[in-house]
C-alpha positions as CSV (number, residue, x, y, z in Angstrom):
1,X,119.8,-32.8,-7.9
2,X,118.4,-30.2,-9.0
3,X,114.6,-30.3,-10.9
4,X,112.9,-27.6,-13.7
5,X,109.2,-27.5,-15.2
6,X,107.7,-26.1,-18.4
7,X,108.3,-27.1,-21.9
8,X,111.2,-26.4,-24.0
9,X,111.6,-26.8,-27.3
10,X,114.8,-28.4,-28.8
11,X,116.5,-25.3,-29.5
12,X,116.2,-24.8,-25.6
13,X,117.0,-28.4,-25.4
14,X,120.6,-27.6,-27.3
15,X,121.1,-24.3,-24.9
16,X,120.8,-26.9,-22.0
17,X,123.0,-29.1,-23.2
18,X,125.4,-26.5,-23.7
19,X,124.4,-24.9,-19.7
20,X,124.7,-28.0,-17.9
21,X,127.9,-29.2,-18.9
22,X,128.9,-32.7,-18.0
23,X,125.5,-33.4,-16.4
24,X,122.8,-35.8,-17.4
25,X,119.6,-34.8,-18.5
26,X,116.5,-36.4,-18.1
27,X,113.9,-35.7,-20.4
28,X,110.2,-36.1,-21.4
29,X,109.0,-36.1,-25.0
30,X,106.0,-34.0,-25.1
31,X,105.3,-33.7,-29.0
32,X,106.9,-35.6,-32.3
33,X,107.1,-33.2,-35.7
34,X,105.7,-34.8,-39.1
35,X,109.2,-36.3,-39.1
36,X,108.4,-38.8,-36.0
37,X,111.4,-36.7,-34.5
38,X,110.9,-35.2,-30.8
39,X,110.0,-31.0,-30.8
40,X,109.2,-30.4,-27.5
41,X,110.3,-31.8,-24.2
42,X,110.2,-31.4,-20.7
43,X,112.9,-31.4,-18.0
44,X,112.5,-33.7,-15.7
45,X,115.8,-33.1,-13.9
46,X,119.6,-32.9,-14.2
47,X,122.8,-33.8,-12.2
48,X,126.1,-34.8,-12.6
49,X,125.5,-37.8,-11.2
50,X,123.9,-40.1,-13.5
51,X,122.8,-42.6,-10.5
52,X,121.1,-39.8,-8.7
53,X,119.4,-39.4,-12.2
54,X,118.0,-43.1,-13.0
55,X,117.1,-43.4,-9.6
56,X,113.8,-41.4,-10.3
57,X,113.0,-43.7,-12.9
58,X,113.2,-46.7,-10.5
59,X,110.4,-45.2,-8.3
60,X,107.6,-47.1,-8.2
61,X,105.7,-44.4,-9.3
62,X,107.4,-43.7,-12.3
63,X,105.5,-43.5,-15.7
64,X,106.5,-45.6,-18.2
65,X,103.5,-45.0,-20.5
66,X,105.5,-41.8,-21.4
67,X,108.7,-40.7,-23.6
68,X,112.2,-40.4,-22.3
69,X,115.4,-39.1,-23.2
70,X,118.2,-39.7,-21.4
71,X,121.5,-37.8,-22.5
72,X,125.0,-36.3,-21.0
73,X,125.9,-33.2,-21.8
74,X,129.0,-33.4,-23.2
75,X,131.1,-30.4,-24.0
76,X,133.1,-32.4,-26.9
77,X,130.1,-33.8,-28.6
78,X,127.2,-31.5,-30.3
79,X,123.8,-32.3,-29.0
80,X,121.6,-34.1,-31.4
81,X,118.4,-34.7,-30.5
């Protein structure tokens, strides 16, 4: 599994989606627009294996105070955030 830090924005968010093909993303919602809708995110990780994925939200340390998006990147669908 692989792991990436810094925050993105959701235009990056749509050139991951579109990278990472058949993977699932795990992300943290930084900041929410006017709109309520999330604008900036963080990677938390990705892999194709969505198991591998949701494990690192069953650790004991895991922040649940926080934001998460959880998505696959599929190549028929377009990514809507």
């Amino acid at each position: 599994m692989e792991h990436w830090q810094g925050v993105i924005n959701a235009k990056d968010v749509a050139k991951l989606y579109n990278e990472k093909i058949n993977q699932w993303l795990l992300l943290e919602v930084i900041k929410t627009g006017k709109n309520r809708r999330a604008e900036e995110f963080k990677l938390i990780a990705f892999d194709k294996s969505k198991e591998k994925v949701k494990a690192l939200m069953e650790d004991d340390n895991w922040d649940w105070n926080k934001k998460y998006i959880f998505v696959f990147a599929d190549p028929d669908s377009l990514c809507e955030i």
